[in-house]
DOVEX-663804 format. One record per atom (N, C-alpha, C): x, y, z. Coordinates in steps of 0.05 Angstrom, whole numbers, padded with zeros to 5 digits, always signed. Example, Ala and Ser with C-alpha at 12.3 -4.5 7.8 and 13.67 -1.06 7.14 Angstrom:
<sites>
+00264-00114+00156
+00246-00090+00156
+00264-00066+00156
+00257-00045+00142
+00273-00021+00143
+00258+00001+00157
</sites>
This chain:
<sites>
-02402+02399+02919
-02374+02393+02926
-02370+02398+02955
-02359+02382+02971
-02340+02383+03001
-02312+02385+02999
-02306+02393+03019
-02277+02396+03028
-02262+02367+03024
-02278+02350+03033
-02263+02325+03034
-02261+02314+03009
-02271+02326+02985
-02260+02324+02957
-02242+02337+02940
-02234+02352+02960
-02215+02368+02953
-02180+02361+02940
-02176+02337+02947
-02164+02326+02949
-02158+02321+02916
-02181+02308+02914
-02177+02299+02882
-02185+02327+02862
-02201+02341+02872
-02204+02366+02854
-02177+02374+02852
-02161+02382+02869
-02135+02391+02866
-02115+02370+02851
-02122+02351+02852
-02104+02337+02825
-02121+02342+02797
-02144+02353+02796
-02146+02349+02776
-02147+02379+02763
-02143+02403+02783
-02150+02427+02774
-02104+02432+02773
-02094+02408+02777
-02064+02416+02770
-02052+02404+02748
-02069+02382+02735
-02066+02368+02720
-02083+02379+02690
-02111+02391+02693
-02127+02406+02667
-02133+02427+02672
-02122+02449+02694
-02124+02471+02691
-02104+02497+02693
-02086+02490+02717
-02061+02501+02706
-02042+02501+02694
-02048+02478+02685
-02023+02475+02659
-02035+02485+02639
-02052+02495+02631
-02063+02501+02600
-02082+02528+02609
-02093+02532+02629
-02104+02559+02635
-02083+02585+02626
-02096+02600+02602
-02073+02616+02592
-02056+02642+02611
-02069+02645+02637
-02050+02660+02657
-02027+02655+02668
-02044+02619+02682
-02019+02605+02692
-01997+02597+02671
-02006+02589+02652
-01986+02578+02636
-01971+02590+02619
-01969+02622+02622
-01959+02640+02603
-01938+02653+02619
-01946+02649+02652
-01934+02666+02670
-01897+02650+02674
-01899+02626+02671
-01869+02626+02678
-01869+02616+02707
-01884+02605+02726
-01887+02604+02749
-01901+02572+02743
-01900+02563+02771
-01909+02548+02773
-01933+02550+02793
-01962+02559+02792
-01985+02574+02807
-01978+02557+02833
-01984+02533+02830
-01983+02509+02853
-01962+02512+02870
-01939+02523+02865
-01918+02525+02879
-01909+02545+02892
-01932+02580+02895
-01928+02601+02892
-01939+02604+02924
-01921+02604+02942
-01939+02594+02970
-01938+02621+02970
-01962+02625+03003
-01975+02646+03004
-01979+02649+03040
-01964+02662+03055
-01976+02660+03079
-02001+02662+03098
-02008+02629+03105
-02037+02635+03115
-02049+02652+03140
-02070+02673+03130
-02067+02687+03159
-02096+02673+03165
-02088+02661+03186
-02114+02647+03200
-02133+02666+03217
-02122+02688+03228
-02134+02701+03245
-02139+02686+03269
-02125+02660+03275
-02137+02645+03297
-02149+02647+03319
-02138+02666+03331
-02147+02680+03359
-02187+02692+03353
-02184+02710+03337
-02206+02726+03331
-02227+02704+03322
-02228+02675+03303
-02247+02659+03307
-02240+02638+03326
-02240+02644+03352
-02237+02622+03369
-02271+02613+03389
-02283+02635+03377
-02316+02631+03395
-02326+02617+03371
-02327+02619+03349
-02354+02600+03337
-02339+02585+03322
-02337+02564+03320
-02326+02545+03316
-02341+02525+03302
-02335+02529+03268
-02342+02508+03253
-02316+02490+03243
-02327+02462+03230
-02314+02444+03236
-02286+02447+03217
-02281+02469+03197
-02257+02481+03195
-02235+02476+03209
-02246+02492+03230
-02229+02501+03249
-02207+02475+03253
-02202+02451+03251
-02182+02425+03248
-02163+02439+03230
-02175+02448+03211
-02149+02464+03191
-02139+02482+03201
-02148+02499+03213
-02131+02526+03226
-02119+02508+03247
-02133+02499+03265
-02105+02492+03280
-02082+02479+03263
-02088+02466+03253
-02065+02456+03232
-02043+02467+03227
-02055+02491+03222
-02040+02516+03205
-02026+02529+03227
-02039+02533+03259
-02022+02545+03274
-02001+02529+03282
-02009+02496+03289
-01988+02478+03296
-01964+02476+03275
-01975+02477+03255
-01950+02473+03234
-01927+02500+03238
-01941+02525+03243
-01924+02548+03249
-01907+02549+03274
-01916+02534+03287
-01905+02539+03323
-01902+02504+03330
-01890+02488+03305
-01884+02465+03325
-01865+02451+03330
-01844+02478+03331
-01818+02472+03359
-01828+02485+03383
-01844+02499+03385
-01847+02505+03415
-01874+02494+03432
-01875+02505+03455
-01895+02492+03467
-01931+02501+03462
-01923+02519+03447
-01956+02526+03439
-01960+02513+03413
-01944+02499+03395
-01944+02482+03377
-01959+02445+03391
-01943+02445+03406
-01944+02420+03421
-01972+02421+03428
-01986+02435+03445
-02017+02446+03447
-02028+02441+03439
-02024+02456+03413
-02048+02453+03393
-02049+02427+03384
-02029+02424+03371
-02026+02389+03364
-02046+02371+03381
-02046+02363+03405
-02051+02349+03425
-02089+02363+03413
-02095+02388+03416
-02127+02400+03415
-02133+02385+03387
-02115+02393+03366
-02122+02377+03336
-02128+02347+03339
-02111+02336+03355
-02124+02298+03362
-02146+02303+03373
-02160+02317+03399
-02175+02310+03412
-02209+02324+03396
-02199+02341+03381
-02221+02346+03357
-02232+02324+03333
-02208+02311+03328
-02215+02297+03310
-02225+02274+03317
-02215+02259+03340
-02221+02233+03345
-02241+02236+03369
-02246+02261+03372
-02269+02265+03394
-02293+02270+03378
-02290+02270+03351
-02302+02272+03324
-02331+02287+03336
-02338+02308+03346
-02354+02320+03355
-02378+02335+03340
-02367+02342+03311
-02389+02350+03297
-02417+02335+03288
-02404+02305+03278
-02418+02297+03274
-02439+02276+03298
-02412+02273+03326
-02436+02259+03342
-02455+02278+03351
-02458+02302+03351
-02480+02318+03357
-02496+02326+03335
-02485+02327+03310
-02495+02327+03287
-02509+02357+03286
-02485+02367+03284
-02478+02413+03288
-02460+02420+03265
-02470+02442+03255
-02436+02447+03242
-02432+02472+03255
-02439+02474+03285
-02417+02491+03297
-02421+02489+03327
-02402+02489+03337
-02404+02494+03371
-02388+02513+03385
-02399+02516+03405
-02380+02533+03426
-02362+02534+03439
-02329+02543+03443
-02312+02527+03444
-02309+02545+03475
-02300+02534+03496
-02286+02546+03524
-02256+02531+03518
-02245+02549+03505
-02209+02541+03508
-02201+02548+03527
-02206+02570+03544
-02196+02576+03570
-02200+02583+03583
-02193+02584+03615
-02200+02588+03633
-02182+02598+03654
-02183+02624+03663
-02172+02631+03687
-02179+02657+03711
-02173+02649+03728
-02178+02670+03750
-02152+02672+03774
-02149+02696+03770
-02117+02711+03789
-02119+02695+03816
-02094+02683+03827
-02082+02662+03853
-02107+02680+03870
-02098+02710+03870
-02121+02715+03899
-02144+02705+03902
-02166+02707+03879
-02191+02703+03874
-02197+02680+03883
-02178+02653+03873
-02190+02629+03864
-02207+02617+03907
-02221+02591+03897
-02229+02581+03917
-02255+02590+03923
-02266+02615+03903
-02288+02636+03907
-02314+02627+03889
-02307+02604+03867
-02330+02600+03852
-02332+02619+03826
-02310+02626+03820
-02303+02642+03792
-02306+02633+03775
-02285+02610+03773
-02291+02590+03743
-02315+02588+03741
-02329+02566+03764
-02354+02567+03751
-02380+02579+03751
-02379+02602+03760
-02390+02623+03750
-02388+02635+03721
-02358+02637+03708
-02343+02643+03684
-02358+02618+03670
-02359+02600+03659
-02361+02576+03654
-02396+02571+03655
-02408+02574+03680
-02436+02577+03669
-02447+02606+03653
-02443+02630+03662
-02443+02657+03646
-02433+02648+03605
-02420+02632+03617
-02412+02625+03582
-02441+02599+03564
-02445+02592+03582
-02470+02567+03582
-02498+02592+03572
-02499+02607+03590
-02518+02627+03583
-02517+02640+03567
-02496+02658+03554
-02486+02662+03522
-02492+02648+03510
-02479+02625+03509
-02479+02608+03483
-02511+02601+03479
-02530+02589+03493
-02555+02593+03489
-02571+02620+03473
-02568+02633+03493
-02578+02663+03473
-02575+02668+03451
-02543+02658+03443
-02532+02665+03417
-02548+02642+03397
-02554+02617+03411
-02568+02597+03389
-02553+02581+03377
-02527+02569+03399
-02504+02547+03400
-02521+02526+03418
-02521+02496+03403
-02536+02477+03404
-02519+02458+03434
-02487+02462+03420
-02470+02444+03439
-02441+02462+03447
-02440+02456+03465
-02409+02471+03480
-02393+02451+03490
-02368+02457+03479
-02344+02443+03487
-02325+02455+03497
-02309+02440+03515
-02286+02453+03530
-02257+02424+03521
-02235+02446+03530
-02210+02433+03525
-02199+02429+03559
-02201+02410+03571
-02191+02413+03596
-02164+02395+03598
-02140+02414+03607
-02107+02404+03611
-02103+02399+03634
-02134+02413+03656
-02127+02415+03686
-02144+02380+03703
-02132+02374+03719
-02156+02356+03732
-02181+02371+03750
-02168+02395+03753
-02190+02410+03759
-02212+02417+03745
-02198+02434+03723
-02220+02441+03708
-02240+02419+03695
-02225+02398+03687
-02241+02375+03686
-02269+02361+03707
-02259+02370+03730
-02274+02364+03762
-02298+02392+03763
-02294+02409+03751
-02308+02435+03748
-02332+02425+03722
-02326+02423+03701
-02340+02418+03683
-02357+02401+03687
-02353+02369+03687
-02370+02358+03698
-02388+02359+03721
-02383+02371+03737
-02404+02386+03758
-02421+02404+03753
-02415+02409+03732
-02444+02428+03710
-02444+02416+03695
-02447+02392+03691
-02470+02375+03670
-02448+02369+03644
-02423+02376+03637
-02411+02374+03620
-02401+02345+03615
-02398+02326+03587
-02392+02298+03587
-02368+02296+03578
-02350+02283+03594
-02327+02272+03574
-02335+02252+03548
-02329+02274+03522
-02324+02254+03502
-02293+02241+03493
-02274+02253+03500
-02250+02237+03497
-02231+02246+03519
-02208+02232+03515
-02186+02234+03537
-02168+02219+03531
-02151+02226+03544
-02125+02217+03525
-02099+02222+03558
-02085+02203+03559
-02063+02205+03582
-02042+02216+03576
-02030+02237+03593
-01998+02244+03585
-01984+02224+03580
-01978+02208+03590
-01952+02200+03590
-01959+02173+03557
-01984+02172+03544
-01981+02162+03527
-01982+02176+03500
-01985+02207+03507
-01978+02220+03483
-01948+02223+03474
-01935+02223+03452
-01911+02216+03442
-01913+02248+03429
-01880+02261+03425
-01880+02280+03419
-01880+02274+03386
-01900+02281+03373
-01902+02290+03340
-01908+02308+03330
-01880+02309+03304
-01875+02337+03297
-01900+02338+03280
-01917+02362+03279
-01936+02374+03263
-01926+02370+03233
-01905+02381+03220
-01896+02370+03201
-01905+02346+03187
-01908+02319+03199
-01913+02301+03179
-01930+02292+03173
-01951+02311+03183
-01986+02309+03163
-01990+02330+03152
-01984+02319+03123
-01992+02340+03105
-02012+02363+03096
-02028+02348+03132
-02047+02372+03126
-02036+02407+03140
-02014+02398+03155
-02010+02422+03171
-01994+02437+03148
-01989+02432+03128
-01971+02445+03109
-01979+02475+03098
-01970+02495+03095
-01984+02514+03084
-01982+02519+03056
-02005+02527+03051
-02018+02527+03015
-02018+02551+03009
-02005+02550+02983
-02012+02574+02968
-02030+02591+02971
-02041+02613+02965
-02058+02637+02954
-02080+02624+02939
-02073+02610+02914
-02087+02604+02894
-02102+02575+02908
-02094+02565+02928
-02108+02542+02932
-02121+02545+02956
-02105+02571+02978
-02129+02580+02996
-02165+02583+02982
-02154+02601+02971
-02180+02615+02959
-02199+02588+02945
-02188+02573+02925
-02206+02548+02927
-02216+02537+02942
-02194+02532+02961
-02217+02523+02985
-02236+02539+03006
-02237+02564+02999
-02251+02587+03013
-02280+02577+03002
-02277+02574+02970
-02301+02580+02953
-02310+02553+02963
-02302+02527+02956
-02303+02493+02966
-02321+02499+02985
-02319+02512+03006
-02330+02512+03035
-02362+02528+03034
-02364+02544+03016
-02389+02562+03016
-02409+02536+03009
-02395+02509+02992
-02424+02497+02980
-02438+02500+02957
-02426+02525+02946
-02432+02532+02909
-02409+02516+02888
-02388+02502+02897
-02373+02493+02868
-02387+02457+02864
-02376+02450+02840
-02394+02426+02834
-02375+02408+02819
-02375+02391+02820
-02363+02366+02808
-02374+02345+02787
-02363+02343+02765
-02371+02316+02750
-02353+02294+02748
-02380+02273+02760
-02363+02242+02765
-02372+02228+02741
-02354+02208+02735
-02354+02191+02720
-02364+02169+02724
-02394+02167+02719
-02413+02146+02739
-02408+02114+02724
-02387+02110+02703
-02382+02088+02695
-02358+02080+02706
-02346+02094+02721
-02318+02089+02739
-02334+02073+02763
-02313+02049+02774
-02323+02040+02796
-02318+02053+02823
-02295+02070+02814
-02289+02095+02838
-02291+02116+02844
-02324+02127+02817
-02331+02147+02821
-02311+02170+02823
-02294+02167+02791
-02270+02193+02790
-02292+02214+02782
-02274+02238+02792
-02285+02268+02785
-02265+02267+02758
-02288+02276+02737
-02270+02295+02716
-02279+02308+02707
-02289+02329+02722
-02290+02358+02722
-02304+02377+02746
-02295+02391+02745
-02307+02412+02772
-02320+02442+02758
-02320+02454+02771
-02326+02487+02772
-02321+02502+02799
-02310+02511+02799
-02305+02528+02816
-02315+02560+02833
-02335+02561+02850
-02343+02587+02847
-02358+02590+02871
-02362+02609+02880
-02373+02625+02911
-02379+02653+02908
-02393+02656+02931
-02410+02689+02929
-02387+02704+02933
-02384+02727+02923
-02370+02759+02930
-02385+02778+02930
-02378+02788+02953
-02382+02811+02957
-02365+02837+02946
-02380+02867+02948
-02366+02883+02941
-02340+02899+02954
-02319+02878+02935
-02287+02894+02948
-02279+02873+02961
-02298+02849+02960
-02270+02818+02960
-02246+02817+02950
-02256+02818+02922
-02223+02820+02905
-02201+02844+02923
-02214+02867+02928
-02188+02878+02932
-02172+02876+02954
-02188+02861+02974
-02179+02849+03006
-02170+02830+02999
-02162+02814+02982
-02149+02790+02975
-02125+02800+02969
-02124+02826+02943
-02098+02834+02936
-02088+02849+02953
-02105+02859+02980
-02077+02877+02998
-02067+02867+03015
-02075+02832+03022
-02068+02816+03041
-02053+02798+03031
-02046+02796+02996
-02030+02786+02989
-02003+02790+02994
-01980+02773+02990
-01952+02785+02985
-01952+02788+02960
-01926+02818+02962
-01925+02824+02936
-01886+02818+02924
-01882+02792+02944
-01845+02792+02931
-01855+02774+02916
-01836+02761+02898
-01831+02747+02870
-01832+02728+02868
-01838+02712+02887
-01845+02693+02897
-01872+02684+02888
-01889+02707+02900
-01926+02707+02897
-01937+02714+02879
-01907+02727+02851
-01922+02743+02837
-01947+02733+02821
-01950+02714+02811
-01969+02703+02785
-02003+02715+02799
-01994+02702+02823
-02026+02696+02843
-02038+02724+02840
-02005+02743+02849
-02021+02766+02857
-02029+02786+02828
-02017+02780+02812
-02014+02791+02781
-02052+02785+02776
-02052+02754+02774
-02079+02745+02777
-02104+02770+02783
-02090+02772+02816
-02118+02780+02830
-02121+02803+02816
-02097+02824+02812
-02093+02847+02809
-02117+02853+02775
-02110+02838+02758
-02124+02837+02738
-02168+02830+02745
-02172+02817+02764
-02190+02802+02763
-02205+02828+02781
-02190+02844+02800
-02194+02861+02817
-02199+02889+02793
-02181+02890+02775
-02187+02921+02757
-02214+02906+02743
-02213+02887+02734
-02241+02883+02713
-02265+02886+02731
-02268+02872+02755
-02294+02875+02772
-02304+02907+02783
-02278+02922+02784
-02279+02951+02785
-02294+02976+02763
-02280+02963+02750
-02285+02984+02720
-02310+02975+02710
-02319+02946+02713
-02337+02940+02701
-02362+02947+02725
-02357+02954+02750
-02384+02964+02775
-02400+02950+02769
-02395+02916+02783
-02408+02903+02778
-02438+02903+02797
-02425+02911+02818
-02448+02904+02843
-02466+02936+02835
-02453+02958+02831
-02478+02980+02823
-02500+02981+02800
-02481+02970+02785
-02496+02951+02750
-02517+02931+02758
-02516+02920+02770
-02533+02902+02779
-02550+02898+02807
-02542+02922+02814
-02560+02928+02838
-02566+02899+02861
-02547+02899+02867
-02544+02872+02886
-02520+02876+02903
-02518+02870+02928
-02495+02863+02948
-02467+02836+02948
-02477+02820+02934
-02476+02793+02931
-02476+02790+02904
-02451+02771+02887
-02450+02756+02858
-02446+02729+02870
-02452+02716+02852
-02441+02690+02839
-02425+02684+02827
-02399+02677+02836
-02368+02687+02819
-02368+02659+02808
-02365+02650+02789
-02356+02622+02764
-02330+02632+02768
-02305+02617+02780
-02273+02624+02790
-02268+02612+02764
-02262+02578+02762
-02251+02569+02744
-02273+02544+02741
-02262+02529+02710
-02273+02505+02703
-02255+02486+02696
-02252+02463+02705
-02234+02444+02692
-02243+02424+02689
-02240+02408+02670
-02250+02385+02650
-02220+02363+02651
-02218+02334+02656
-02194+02327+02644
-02196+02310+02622
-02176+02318+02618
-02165+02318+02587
-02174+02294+02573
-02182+02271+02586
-02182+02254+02576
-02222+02255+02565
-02234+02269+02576
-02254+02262+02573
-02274+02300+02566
-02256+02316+02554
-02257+02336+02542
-02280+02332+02508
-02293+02360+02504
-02310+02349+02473
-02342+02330+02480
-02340+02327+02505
-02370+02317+02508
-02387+02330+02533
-02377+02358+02523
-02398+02386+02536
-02401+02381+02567
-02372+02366+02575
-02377+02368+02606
-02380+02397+02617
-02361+02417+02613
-02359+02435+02620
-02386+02461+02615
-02398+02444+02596
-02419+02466+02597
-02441+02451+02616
-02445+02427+02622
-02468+02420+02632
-02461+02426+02663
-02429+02439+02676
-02429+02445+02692
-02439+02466+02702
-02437+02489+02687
-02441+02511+02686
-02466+02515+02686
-02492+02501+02663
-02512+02493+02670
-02524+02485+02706
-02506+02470+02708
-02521+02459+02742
-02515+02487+02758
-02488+02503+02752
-02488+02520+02767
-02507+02549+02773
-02516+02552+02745
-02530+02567+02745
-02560+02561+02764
-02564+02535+02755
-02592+02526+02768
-02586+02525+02799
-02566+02522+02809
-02558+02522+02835
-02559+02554+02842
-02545+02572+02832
-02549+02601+02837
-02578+02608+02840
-02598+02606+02825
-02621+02611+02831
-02636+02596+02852
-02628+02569+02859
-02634+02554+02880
-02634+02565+02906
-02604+02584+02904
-02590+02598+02925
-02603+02629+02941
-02619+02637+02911
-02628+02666+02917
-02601+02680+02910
-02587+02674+02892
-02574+02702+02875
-02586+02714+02844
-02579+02731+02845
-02591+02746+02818
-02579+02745+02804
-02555+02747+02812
-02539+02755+02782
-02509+02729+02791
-02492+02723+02761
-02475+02706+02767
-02452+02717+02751
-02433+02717+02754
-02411+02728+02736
-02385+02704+02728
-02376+02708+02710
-02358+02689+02702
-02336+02702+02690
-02301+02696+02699
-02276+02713+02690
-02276+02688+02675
-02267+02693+02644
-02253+02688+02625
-02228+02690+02614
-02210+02674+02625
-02183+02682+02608
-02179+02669+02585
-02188+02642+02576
-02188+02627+02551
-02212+02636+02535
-02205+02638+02516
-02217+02646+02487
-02245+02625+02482
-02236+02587+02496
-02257+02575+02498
-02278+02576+02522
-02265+02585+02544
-02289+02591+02567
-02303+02612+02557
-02292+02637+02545
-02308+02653+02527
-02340+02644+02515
-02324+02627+02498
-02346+02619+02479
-02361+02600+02484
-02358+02584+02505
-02378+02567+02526
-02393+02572+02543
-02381+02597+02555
-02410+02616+02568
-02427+02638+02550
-02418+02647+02525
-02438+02663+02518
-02455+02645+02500
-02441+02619+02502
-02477+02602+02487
-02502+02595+02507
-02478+02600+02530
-02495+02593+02550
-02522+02618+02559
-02518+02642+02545
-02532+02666+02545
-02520+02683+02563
-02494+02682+02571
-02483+02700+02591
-02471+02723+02572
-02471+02749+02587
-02462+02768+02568
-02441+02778+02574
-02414+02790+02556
-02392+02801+02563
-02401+02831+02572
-02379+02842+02596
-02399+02863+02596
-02362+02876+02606
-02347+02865+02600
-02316+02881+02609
-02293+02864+02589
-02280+02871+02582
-02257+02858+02564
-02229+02876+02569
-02201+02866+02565
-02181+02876+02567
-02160+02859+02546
-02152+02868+02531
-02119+02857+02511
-02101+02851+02530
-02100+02832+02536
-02080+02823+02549
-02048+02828+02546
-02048+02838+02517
-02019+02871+02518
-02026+02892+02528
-02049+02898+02539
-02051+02920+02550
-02052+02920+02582
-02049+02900+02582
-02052+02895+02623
-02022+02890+02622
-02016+02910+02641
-01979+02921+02648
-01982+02921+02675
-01957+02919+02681
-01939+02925+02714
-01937+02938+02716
-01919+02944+02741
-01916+02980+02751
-01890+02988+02732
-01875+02975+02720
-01856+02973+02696
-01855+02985+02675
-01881+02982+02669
-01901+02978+02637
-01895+02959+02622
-01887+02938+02632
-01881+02903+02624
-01915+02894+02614
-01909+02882+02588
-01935+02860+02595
-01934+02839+02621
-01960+02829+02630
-01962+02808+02654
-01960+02781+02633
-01979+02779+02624
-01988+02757+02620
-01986+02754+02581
-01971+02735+02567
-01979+02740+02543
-01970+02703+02537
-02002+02698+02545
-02009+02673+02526
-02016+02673+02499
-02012+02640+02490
-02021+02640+02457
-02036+02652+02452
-02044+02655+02421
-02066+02657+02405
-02080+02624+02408
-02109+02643+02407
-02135+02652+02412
-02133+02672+02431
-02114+02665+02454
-02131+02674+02474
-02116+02702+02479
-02128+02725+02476
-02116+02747+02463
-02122+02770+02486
-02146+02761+02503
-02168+02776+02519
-02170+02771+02537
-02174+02789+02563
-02184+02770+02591
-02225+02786+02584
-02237+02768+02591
-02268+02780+02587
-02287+02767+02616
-02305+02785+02627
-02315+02782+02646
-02353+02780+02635
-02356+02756+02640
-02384+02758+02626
-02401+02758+02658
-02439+02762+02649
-02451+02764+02672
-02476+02753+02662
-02490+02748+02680
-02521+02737+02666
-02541+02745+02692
-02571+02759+02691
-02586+02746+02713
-02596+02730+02714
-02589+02715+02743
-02609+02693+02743
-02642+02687+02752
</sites>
């Protein structure tokens, strides 16, 4: 699975999985609707730069685009995309020089590019293939190319038009529950089943899942919000966070690194002909492809239950889902019967 399928996985993980996943659908919330503020960290990944990074700016333009550092970025988000750079060098990462400066006294001295080649010599060392710069100045533009640098795009003021960040839906910000999918999307471990008798090659079904490390879960729930707004997401983590705890997964299994199975969704229409297990199947064979040992799978339905332990995975943590309370002593979560249990199975691979 890619990012750029994300699109349709998310119609189809809102259409056969939160509506009937017994957390989401017990909670009274609508998961999809439970936004979550994104912290990009933007500043702190501004040196290595994989092709992500279109989304974070996204995310900062969409935050700042009444003012002029909105406007910015916007303008950097065109000249990334249509300067389409990853793939004409064929990298999935480069070195970015966003900026450049040296104090009125200094300049005229050969700073910049000294600054500018010193960065040429980093990025080598470090084992960055291609370096790019954002130049606003005609100078710095006149600097760059004098060290060997190529214009791949350009673009004139006076034909850029002011557009609000707003009306590409990609600058929008996403939930908690759909960050994190696409966290996992990006590692390269979730998987998709297409319907190879469709002439449009629909997905109907996915799996969802990426490595964790020890004390993921709980950096998810302290960076969550906790107003009423977020609650389901964070109710979620909070549960998924006590079972990986109690159950010591990473000391049990003597490993740094799992194989987390997040979620599975199947749609509805094409449910009963063992899609979902032959996913789980590829996943596993992918895990060992990967060099993980061990793979773990959270269970909140009674039938993901019973679809991974045919699969030979073993329960190794369970909780009554009347017994998982608030700080209240409220029940969280109380879906139908069957599904009575949240259960955390594991297998090595």
């Amino acid at each position: 699975m890619n990012v750029e399928e994300y699109e349709q996985v998310k119609i189809l993980l809102e259409e056969s999985f939160f509506k009937d996943e017994p957390l989401g659908s017990s909670s009274g919330e609508d998961i999809q609707k439970c936004n979550e503020e994104l912290n990009d960290n933007f500043h702190r990944s501004m040196i290595e730069q994989e092709p992500s990074i279109v989304d974070s700016f996204a995310a900062e333009a969409f935050k700042a685009k009444d003012n002029i550092w909105g406007k910015i970025v916007t303008v950097q988000i065109k000249a990334l995309r249509e300067g389409n750079v990853y793939e004409r060098y064929g990298v999935s990462k480069v070195l970015l020089s966003n900026m450049t400066t040296v104090v009125p006294s200094m300049r005229g001295k050969g700073l910049g590019t000294r600054l500018a080649a010193a960065l040429m010599e980093i990025g080598r060392n470090k084992g960055f293939e291609v370096m790019i710069a954002f130049c606003t100045s005609f100078y710095s533009a006149r600097q760059k190319r004098a060290m060997g640098m190529e214009c791949i795009y350009s673009l004139a003021y006076a034909e850029y038009k002011d557009e609000k960040a707003s009306s590409d839906e990609e600058f929008q910000k996403i939930n908690g529950e759909e960050q994190f999918v696409l966290e996992d999307i990006k590692q390269g471990l979730s998987i998709v089943a297409v319907d190879a008798t469709n002439s449009e090659q629909r997905i109907v079904g996915c799996t969802i899942a990426g490595a964790q490390h020890d004390g993921y879960l709980l950096e998810l729930l302290k960076e969550s919000s906790d107003d009423a707004e977020h609650s389901s997401w964070r109710n979620m983590l909070a549960l998924f966070n006590k079972a990986s705890t109690e159950a010591n997964l990473h000391e049990r299994y003597g490993v740094n690194q799992l194989l987390i199975t997040d979620m599975t969704a199947v749609d509805a229409s094409m449910r009963g002909r063992g899609i979902g297990a032959r996913l789980t199947s590829a996943l596993i064979e992918l895990g060992r492809a990967k060099g993980f040992e061990v793979m773990v799978g959270f269970c909140t339905s009674f039938y993901s239950l019973r679809q991974k332990k045919a699969l030979g995975m073993e329960c190794i943590y369970e909780v009554a889902f009347a017994d998982f309370l608030d700080a209240n002593g409220d029940v969280v979560f109380k879906p139908p019967a069957p599904h009575t249990h949240f259960h955390l199975l594991a297998m090595r691979l």
